[in-house]
C-alpha positions in Angstrom: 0.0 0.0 0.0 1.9 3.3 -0.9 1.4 6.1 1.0 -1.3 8.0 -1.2 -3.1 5.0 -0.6 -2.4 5.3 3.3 -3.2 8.7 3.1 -7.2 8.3 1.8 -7.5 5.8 4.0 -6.6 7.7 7.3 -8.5 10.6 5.9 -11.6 8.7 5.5 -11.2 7.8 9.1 -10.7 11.0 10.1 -14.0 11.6 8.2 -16.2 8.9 9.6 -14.8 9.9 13.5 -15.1 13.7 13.2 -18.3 13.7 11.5 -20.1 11.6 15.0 -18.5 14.2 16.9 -16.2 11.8 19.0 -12.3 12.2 19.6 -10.2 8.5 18.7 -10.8 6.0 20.8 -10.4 2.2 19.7 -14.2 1.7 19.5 -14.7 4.1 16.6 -11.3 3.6 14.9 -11.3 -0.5 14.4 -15.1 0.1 13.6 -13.8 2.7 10.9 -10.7 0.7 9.6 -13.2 -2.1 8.8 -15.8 -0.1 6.8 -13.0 1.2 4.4 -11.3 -1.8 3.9 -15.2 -3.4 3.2 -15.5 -0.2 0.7 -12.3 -0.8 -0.9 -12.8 -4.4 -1.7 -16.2 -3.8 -3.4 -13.7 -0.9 -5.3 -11.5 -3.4 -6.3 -14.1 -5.4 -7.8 -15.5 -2.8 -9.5 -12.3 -2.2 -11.0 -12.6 -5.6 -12.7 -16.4 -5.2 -14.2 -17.5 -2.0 -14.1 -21.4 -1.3 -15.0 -22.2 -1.7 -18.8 -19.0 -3.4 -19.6 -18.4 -6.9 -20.3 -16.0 -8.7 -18.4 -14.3 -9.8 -21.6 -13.8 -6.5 -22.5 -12.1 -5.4 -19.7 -9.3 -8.1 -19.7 -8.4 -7.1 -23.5 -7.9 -3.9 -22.3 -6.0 -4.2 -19.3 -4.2 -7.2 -17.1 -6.2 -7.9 -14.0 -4.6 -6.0 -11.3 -4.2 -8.2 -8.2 -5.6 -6.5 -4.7 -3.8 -4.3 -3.1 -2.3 -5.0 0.3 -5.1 -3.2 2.1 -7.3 -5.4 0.6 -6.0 -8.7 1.5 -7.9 -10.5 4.1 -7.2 -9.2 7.8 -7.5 -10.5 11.5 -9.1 -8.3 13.1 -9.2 -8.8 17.1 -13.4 -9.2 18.2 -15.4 -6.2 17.9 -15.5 -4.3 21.0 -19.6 -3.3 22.0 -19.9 0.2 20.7 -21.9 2.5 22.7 -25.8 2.7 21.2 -25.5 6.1 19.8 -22.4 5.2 18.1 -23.7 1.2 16.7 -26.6 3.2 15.2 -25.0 5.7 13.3 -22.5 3.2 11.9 -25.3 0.9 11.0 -26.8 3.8 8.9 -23.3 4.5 7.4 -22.9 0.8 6.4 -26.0 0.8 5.1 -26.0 3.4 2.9 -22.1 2.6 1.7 -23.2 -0.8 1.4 -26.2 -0.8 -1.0 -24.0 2.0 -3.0 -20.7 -0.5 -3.1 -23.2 -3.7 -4.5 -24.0 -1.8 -7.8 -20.2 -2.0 -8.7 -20.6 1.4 -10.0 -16.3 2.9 -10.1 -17.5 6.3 -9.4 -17.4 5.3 -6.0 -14.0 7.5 -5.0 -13.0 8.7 -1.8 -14.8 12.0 -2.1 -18.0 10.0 -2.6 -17.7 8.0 0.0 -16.8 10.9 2.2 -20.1 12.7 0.9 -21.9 9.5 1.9 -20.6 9.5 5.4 -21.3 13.3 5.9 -25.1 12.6 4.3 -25.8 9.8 6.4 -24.8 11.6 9.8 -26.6 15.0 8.9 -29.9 13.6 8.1 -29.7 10.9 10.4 -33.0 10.7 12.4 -33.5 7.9 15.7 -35.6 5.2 14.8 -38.6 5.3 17.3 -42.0 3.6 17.6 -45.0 5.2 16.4 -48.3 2.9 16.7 -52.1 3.3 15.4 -54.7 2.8 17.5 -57.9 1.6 15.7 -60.8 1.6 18.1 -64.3 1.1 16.8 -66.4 4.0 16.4 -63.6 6.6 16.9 -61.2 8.4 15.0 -57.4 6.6 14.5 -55.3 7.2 16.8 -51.5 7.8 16.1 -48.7 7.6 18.6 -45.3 8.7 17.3 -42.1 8.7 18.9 -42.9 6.0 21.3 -41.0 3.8 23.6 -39.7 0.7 22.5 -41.7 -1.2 24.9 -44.7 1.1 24.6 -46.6 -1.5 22.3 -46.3 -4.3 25.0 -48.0 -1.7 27.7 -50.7 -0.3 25.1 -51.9 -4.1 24.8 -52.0 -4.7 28.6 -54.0 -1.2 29.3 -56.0 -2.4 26.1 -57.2 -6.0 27.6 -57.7 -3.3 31.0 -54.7 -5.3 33.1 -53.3 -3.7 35.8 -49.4 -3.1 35.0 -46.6 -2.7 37.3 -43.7 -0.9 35.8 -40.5 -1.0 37.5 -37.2 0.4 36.5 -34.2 3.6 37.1 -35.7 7.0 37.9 -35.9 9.3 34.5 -36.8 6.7 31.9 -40.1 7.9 30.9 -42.6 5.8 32.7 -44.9 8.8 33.5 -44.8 10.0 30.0 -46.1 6.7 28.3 -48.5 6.2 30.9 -50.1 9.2 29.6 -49.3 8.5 25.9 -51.4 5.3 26.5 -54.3 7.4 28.1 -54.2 9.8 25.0 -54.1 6.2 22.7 -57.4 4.6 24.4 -59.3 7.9 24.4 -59.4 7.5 27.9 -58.9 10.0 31.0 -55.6 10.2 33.0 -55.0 10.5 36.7 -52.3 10.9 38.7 -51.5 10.0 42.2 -47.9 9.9 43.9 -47.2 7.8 47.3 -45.3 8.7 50.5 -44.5 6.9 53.3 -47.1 9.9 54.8 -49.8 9.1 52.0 -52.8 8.5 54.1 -56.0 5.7 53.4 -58.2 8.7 53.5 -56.9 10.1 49.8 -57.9 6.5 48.6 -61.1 5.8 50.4 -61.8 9.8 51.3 -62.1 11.9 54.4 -65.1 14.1 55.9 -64.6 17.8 56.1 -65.3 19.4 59.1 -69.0 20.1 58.4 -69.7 16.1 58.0 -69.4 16.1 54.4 -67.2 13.1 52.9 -64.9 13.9 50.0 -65.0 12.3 47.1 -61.4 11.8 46.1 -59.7 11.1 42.8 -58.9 7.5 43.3 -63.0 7.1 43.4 -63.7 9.2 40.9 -61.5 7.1 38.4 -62.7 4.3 40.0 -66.6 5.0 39.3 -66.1 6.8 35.8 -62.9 5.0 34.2 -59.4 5.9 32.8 -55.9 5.2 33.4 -54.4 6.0 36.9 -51.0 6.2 37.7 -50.0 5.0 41.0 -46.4 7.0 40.7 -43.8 6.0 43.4 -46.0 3.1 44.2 -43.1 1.3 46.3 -42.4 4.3 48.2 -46.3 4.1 49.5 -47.1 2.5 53.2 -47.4 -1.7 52.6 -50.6 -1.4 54.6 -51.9 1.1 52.1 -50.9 -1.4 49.3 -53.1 -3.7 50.7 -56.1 -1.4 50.1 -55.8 -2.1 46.2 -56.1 -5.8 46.1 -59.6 -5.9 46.6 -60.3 -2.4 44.2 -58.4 -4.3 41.4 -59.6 -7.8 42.0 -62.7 -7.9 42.9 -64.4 -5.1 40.9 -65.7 -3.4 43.5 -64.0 -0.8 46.8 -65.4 0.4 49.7 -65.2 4.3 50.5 -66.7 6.4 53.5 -69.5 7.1 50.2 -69.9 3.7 50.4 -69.3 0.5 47.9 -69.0 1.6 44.2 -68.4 -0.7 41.6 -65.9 -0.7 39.3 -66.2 1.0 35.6 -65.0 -1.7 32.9 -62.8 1.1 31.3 -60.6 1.5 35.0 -57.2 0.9 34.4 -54.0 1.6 36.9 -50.4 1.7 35.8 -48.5 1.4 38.6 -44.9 2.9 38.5 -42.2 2.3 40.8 -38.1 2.1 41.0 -37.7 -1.0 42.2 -39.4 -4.5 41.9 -41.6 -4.5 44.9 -38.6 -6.3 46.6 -37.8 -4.1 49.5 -35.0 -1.3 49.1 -32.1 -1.7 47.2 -28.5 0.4 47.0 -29.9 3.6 45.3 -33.0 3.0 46.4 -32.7 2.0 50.1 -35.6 3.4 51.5 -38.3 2.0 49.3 -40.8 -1.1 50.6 -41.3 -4.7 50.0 -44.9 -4.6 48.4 -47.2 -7.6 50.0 -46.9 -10.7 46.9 -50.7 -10.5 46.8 -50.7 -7.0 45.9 -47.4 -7.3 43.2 -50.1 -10.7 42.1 -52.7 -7.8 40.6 -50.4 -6.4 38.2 -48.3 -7.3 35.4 -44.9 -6.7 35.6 -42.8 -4.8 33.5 -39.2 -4.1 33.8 -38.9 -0.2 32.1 -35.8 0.2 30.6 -34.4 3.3 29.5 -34.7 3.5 25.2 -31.1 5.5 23.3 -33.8 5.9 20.4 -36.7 8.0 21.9 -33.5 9.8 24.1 -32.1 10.6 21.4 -35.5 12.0 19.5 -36.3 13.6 22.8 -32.8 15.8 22.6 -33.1 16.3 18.7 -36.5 18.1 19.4 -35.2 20.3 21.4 -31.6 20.5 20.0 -31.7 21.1 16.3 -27.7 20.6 16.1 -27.6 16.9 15.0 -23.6 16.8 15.3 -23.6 18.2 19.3 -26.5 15.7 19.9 -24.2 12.7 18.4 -21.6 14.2 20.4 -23.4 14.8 23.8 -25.1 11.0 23.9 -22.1 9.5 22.8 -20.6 10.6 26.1 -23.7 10.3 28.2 -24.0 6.5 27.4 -20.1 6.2 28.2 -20.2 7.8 31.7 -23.9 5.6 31.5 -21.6 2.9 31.4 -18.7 3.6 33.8 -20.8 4.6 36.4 -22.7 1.0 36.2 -19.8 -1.1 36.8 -17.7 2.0 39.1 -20.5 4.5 40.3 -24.0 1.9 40.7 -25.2 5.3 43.2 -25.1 7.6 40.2 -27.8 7.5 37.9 -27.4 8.4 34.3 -30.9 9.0 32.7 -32.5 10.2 29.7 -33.7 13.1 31.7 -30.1 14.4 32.6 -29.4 13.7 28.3 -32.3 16.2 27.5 -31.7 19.0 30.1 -28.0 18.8 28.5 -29.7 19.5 25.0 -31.8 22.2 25.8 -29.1 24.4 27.8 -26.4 23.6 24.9 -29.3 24.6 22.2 -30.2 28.0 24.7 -26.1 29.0 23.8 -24.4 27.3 27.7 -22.0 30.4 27.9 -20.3 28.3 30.8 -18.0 25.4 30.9 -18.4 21.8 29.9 -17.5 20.5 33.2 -20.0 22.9 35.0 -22.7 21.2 32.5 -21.8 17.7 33.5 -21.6 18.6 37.0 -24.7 20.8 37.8 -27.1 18.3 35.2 -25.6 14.9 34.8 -23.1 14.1 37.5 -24.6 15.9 40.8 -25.0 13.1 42.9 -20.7 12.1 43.1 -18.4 13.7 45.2 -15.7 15.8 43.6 -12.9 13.1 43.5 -15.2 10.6 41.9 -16.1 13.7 39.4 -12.5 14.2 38.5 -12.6 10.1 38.1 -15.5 9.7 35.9 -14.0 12.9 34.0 -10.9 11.5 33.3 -12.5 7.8 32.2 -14.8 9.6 30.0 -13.4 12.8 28.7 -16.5 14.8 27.2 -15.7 14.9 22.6 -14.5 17.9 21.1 -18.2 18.5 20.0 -19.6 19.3 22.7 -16.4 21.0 24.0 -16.4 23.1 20.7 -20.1 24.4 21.8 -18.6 25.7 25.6 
């Protein structure tokens, strides 16, 4: 390989890593050094038959050039996992370079394949879940940018099961409780427990004149919808109890007295742990009764790179500093699993990172990581986490 040759092949490197806003690291490099040397072996075979020539042709022409050295067969050590943002972008790229490389057409220079990298990263778009809700008798219903589990949770709420989601603070359980009320055409409430929260907000309380309440939990109860129980775990165990019979037996008692319960009544109840009792970040939450965790089916919430990413580019139009902030947020997402379990890394921190880079952040980089991502870590195991997972030059370049 001479050095001209050297010399495209770095640069397309240099391409494919600047333009998803990363600095070198051996993640994006090996995954880079592959996708040329894939490009430059469909080149070399385009070499041989280009389109609308015959074969024949060609070797009267010229002698059949044997394959460069940077096209002979190489061991490559195993792929390392790339980080989400990252796999996606370079499945796009592939993709596109692919389908391009299989037509055999020889216009497909360096520059081209630059162009096509570029192309692929600009109008890149995450790939989320939109449904369409057909319910008799009323209009379609379309839900775009969804969860990736959102489907499984529409056909619970749908057959009017109870559903216990469970799962790390900030991944958007609250949101597609409401995205399914808005799918059903039903109602949504809202309720959030305490260890304080009191049976008389469930069954009601008489105000000082006699009169009794009616509270919220009945008036779902009598007239449908979908209730969100939020911090359900954090609620009294005793308290719990109260909703096996409500979501059982179809009927509750309140101080009004017993009301049955409308066929359209639904609860989602969200929580951050299992139900298990408390756990490291999570040490003061309850161990919910087995009969209670029996009413519900249960869903382990995870947090989607897809909808985080949509979530940040609708706010952040700057498709390059998004690529660039994610790709570091699912890093330090990462490290912090294995080094920092206390530190939570959610799509929430990802998004109020978008909107203050989008709003101009006239501070420092650091100061954005600290104050929105990395609040809950003592300095030293800042300066740690820092150091593991220095932030790209994107999203330095926007300080």
């Amino acid at each position: 390989m001479d050095n001209l040759e050297s010399l495209d092949r770095r640069a397309l490197i240099d391409v494919a890593i600047a333009e998803l806003g990363g600095d070198y690291n051996q993640h994006r490099y090996v995954k880079a050094d592959m996708l040329i040397r894939e490009i430059r072996r469909a080149r070399a075979k385009a070499e041989y038959a280009p389109e609308g020539e015959p074969v024949e042709a060609k070797a009267k022409t010229a002698a059949p050039k044997a394959p460069a050295a940077d096209d002979a067969p190489v061991k490559v050590a195993p792929m390392p996992e790339l980080d989400p943002v990252s796999a996606l972008v370079w499945n796009a790229i592939e993709s596109r370079v692919n389908a391009a490389a299989s037509q055999f057409k020889p216009s497909l220079d360096d520059e081209t394949i630059a162009a096509m990298v570029k192309d692929t990263i600009a109008d890149y778009v995450a790939r989320t879940v939109t449904v369409k809700v057909e319910i008799p008798e009323r209009e379609t219903i379309t839900v775009e940018g969804a969860h990736f589990q959102f489907p499984k949770l529409l056909w619970y709420v749908g057959q009017r099961r109870n559903v216990y989601l469970w799962g790390a603070p900030g991944g958007g359980k609250t949101t597609a409780a409401k995205m399914v009320a808005e799918a059903l055409a039903l109602p949504f409430y809202y309720l959030a427990f305490s260890p304080a929260t009191t049976e008389g907000r469930i069954t009601g309380t008489p105000t000082i004149t006699g009169e009794i309440t009616c509270t919220l939990f009945e008036t779902w109860y009598t007239t449908g919808g979908v209730m969100l129980l939020d911090e359900f775990d954090n609620c009294n165990p005793n308290l719990a109890v109260l909703f096996n019979g409500a979501l059982e037996n179809g009927r509750a008692s309140f101080l009004s007295g017993i009301k049955e319960r409308h066929p359209d009544a639904v609860c989602i109840a969200a929580a951050n742990t299992k139900g298990k009792g408390g756990t490291k970040n999570h040490a003061s939450r309850m161990a919910l009764d087995t009969a209670t965790l029996k009413r519900f089916a249960v869903i382990e919430w995870q947090y989607d790179t897809d909808q985080e990413f949509a979530l940040c580019q609708r706010v952040n139009g700057d498709v390059k500093q998004v690529h660039g902030l994610l790709s570091w947020v699912s890093n330090v997402r990462t490290y912090c699993k294995s080094n920092y379990p206390q530190a939570v890394i959610s799509p929430r921190e990802s998004l109020n990172c978008a909107k203050a880079l989008a709003a101009g952040w006239p501070f420092s980089m650091a100061e954005l990581a600290r104050e929105n991502v990395l609040p809950d870590v003592d300095d030293d195991s800042f300066n740690t986490i820092m150091t593991a997972c220095p932030m790209p030059a994107l999203v330095k370049a926007a300080a």
